[in-house]
C-alpha positions in Angstrom: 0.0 0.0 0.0 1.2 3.3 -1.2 2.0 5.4 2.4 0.8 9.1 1.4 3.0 12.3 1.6 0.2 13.7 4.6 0.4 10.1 6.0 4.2 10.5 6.7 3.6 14.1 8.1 1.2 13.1 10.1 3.7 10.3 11.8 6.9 12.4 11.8 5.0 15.2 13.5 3.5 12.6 16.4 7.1 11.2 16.7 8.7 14.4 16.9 6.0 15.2 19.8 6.5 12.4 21.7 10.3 13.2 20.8 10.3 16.6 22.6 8.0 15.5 25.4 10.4 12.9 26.3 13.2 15.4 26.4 11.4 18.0 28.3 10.5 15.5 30.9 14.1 14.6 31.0 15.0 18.5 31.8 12.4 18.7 34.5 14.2 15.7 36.0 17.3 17.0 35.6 16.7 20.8 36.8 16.6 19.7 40.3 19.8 17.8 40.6 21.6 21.1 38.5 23.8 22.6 41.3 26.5 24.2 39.1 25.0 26.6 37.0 23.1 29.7 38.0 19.4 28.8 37.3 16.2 29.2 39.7 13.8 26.9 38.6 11.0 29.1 39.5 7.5 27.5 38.4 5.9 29.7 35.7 2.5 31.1 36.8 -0.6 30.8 34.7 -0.6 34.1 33.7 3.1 34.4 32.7 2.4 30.9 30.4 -1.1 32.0 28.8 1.2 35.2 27.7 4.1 33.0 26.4 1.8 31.3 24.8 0.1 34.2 22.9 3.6 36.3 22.3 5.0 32.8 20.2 1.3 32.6 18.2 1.4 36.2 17.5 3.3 37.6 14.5 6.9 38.9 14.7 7.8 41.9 16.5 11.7 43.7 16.2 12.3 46.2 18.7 15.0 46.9 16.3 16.8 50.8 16.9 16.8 53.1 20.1 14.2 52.0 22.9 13.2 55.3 23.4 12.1 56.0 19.5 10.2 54.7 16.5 10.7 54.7 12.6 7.8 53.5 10.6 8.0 50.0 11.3 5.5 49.7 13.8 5.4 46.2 15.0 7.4 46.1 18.1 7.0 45.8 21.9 9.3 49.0 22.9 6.7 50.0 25.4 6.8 47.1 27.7 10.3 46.5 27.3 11.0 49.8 28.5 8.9 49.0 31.5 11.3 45.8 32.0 13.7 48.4 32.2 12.1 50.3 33.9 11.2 47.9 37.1 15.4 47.7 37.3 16.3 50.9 37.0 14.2 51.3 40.2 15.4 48.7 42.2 19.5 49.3 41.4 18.3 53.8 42.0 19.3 54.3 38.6 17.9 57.9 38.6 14.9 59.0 36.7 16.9 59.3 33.4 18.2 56.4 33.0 18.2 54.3 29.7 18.8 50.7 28.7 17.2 48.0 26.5 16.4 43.9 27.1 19.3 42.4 25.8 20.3 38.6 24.5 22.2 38.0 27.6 24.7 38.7 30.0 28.0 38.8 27.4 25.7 41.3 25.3 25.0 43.9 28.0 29.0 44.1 29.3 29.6 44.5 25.9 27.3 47.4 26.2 28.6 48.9 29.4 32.3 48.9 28.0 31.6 50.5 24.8 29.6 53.5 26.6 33.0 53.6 29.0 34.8 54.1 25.9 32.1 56.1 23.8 32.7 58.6 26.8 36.2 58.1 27.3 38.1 57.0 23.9 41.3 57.5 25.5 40.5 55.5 28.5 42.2 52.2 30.4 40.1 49.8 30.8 40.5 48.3 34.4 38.7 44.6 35.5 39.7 41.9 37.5 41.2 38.6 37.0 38.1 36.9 38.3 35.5 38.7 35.7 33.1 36.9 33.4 34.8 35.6 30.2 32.9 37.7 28.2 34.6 41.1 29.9 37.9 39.4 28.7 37.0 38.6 25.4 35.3 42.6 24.5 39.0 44.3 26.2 40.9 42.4 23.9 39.9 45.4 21.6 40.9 48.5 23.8 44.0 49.2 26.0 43.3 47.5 29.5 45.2 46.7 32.3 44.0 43.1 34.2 44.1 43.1 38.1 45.0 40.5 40.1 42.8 38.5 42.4 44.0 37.9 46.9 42.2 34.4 46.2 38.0 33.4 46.2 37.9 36.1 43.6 38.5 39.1 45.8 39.9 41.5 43.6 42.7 43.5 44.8 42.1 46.9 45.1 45.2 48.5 46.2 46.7 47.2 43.1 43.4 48.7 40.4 43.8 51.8 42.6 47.7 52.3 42.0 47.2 51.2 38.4 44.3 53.7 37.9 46.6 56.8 39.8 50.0 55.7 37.7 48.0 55.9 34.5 46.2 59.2 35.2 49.4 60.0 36.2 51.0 59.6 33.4 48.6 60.6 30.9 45.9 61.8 32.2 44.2 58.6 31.1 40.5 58.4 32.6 39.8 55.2 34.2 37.1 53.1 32.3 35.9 50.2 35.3 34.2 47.0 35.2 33.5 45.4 38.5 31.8 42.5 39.5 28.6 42.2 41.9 28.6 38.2 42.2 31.3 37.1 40.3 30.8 33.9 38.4 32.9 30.9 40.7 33.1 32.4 43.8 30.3 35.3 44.2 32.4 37.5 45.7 31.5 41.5 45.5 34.4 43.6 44.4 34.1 47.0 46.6 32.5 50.1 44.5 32.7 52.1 47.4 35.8 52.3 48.5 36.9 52.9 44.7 34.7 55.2 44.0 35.3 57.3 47.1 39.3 57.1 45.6 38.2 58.3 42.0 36.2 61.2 43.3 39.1 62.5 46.0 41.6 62.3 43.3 39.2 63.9 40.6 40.0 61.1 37.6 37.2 60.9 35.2 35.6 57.5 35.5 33.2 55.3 34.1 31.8 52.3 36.0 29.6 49.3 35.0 29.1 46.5 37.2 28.1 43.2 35.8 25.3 41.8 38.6 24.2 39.2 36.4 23.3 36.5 39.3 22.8 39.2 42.4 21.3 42.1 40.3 18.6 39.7 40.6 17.7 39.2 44.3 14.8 41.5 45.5 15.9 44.0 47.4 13.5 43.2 50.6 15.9 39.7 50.8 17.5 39.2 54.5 21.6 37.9 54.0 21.2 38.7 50.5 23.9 40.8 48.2 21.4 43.1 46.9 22.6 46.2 44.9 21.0 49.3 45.4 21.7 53.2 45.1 23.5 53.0 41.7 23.3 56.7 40.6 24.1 57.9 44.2 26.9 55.6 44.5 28.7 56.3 41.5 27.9 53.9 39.1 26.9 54.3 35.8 25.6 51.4 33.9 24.4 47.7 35.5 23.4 44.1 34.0 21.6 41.6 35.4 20.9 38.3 33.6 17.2 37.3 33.4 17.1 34.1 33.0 19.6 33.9 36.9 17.8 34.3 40.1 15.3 35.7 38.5 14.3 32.4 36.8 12.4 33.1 33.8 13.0 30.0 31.1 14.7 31.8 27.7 18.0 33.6 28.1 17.7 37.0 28.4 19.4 40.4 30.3 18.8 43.3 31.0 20.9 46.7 30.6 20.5 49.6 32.3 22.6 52.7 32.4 22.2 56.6 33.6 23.3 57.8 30.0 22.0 57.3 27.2 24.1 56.5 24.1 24.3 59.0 21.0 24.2 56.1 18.3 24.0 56.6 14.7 20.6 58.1 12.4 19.9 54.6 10.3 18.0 55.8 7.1 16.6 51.9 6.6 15.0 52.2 10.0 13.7 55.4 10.3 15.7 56.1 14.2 19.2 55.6 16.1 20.9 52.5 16.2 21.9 52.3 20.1 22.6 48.6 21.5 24.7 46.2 20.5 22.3 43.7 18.6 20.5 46.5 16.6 17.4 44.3 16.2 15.9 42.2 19.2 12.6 40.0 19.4 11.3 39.5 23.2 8.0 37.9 24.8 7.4 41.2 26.4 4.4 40.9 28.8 5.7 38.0 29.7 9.3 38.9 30.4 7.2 42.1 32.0 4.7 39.5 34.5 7.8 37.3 35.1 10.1 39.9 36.2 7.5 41.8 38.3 6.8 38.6 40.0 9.7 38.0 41.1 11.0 41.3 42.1 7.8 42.0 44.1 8.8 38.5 46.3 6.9 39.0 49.7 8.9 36.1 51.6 11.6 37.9 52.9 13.5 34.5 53.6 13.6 33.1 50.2 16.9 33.6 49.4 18.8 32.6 52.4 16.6 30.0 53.7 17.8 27.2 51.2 21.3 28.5 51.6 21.3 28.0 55.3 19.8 24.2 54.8 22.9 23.7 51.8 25.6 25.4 54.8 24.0 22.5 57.5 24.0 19.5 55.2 27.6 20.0 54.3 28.8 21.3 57.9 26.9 17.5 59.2 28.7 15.6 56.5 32.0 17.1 57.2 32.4 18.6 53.7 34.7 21.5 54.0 33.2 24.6 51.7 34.1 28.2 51.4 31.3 30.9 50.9 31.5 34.5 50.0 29.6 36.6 52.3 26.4 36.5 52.1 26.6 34.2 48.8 24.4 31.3 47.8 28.2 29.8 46.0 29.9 27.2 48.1 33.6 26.2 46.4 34.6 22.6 47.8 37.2 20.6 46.4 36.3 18.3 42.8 34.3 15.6 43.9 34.4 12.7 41.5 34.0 13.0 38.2 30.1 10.6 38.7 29.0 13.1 41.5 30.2 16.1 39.3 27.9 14.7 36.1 25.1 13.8 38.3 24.8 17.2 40.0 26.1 19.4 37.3 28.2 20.7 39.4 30.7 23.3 37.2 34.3 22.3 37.6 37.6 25.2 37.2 41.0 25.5 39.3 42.4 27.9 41.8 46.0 28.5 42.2 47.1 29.3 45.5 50.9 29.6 46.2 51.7 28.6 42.8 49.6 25.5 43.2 47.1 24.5 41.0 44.2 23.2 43.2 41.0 21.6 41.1 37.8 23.2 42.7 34.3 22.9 42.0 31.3 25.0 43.0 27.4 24.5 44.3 25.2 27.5 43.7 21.2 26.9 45.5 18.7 28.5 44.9 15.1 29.1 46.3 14.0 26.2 44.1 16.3 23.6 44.9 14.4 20.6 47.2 15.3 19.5 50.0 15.9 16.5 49.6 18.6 16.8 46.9 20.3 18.9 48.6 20.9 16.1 51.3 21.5 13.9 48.7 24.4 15.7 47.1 25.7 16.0 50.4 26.0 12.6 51.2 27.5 12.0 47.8 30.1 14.6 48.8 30.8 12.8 51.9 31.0 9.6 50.4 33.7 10.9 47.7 36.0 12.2 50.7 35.8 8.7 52.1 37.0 7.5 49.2 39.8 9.4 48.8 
């Protein structure tokens, strides 16, 4: 019998559902053994689903150009997104004009900070530590920087940016183009704006500062023993990220930018506006990105944050696993455990040298959605790995 080409359509679209099912199921399985990477697991609410739902049956919108302006393509979603923005720029006290846009991630928007450091000073050093995100290294390769060493756990040292930032202006009058960390990615450790800020502004170098939050930007601010960030503008700080898809849980990868100046860009004929980011075009599911975020940043229990971290701290202190933990930090850096219990938990491996030792390390980040009784279980795994030493 001849099989007809709807037939075969009709199969290879059942098998590819059942296909996907059985590898979503697998990721819902797998999401609450993941203790490496930063991801909360946060359940969706109906509301934020029914709009996922509509924004990926609804024709394609391009918030391409400047956030803030409009050529005669008309199908975008600038509005919401710039209430996205909007709900950060409040929590980090951005200032009332601050500007920003919803960006492809995390790599995107430091991308973004540096090349407003740069668009205001051209003759700039870049400054950032040792321990910043791989994708800070990868966007200085393209302007004069200068690298500053870590004390170990990621804890920048200070003294040394400081003397490099003096001996530069020094020498040339060079401003001082910063990025610092607020979380950083293997430790969580919070380089000190304060303290270099307060140095910049009694020595009167010209400065501009991004931090890259992408994991803590996230926290709400009402969170007890949480690294929340707050009072950007007063403090000194010009431009923050924070990843979207971190703490504050929401399933596609996305960040958020958000700076007290606003770019100049270039006037783009083809579009009708400025071209101001990075991307130049960008498609988001706005209202839900929008419900999502407000969600989360609107958290009531004031204990959600710690409350897991304390459980993780017990379970390891009762299995004799020895840890270190930033303050205030939901990382805990142990030694490698083997390479089954590092596969099973996802648990992100690197190395640390301390006293010209290379010592392999591996980290456990919890989050509000971790279970409890995983946690115990990667404890005891840990455990069992240092018995078998």
């Amino acid at each position: 019998m001849k099989t007809t080409t709807k037939h075969m359509e009709s199969h290879s679209a059942d098998a590819l559902l059942r296909e996907a099912e059985a590898f979503y199921q697998c990721n819902r399985e797998r999401a609450h053994v993941m203790f490496g990477y930063p991801s909360n697991n946060v359940r969706l609410s109906p509301t934020t689903k029914a709009l996922l739902e509509q924004h990926y049956e609804s024709p394609f919108a391009n918030n391409c150009g400047d956030i803030d302006e409009r050529g005669y393509y008309a199908m975008d979603t600038k509005d919401v997104e710039k209430r996205i923005v909007g709900l950060f720029a409040e929590k980090f006290g951005m200032g009332d004009g601050f500007w920003g846009y919803v960006t492809s991630g995390g790599s995107e928007s430091n991308s973004c900070g540096i090349s407003l450091a740069f668009s205001q000073n051209p003759d700039g050093v870049l400054y950032y530590s040792q321990a910043a995100h791989y994708s800070i290294k990868k966007y200085a390769r393209l302007y004069k920087r200068v690298e500053i060493p870590t004390l170990g756990n990621d804890v920048m040292d200070t003294e040394a940016l400081l003397e490099a930032i003096q001996r530069n202006h020094g020498a040339t009058g060079a401003a001082a183009n910063i990025v610092l960390t607020h979380g950083t990615t293997q430790y969580g450790a919070c380089d000190d704006v304060d303290t270099i800020v307060a140095f910049l502004r009694k020595h009167a170098i010209p400065y501009y500062l991004h931090v890259d939050a992408a994991l803590f930007g996230g926290i709400p601010n009402d969170q007890t023993d949480a690294p929340v960030l707050v009072d950007c503008k007063a403090r000194g700080i010009h431009s923050v990220c924070v990843s979207l898809h971190k703490y504050i849980g929401f399933p596609d990868v996305h960040s958020v930018f958000v700076s007290t100046d606003k770019p100049q860009g270039k006037s783009i004929a083809y579009i009708g506006q400025r071209d101001t980011t990075v991307s130049g075009s960008r498609s988001i599911p706005a209202f839900a990105l929008y419900h999502h975020v407000s969600e989360r940043l609107q958290e009531t229990d004031q204990g959600a944050y710690a409350r897991n971290v304390r459980i993780m701290e017990a379970l390891l202190q009762e299995n004799g696993v020895p840890f270190y933990r930033a303050p205030n930090a939901n990382i805990f850096v142990i030694d490698q455990p083997s390479e089954s219990t590092c596969r099973k938990f996802q648990l992100s491996c690197f190395t640390e040298t301390v006293n010209g030792k290379t010592l392999p390390k591996a980290h456990v980040i919890v989050f509000p959605s971790h279970r409890h009784t995983e946690m115990s279980a990667l404890a005891e795994q840990l455990r069992a790995d240092l018995k078998n030493e």
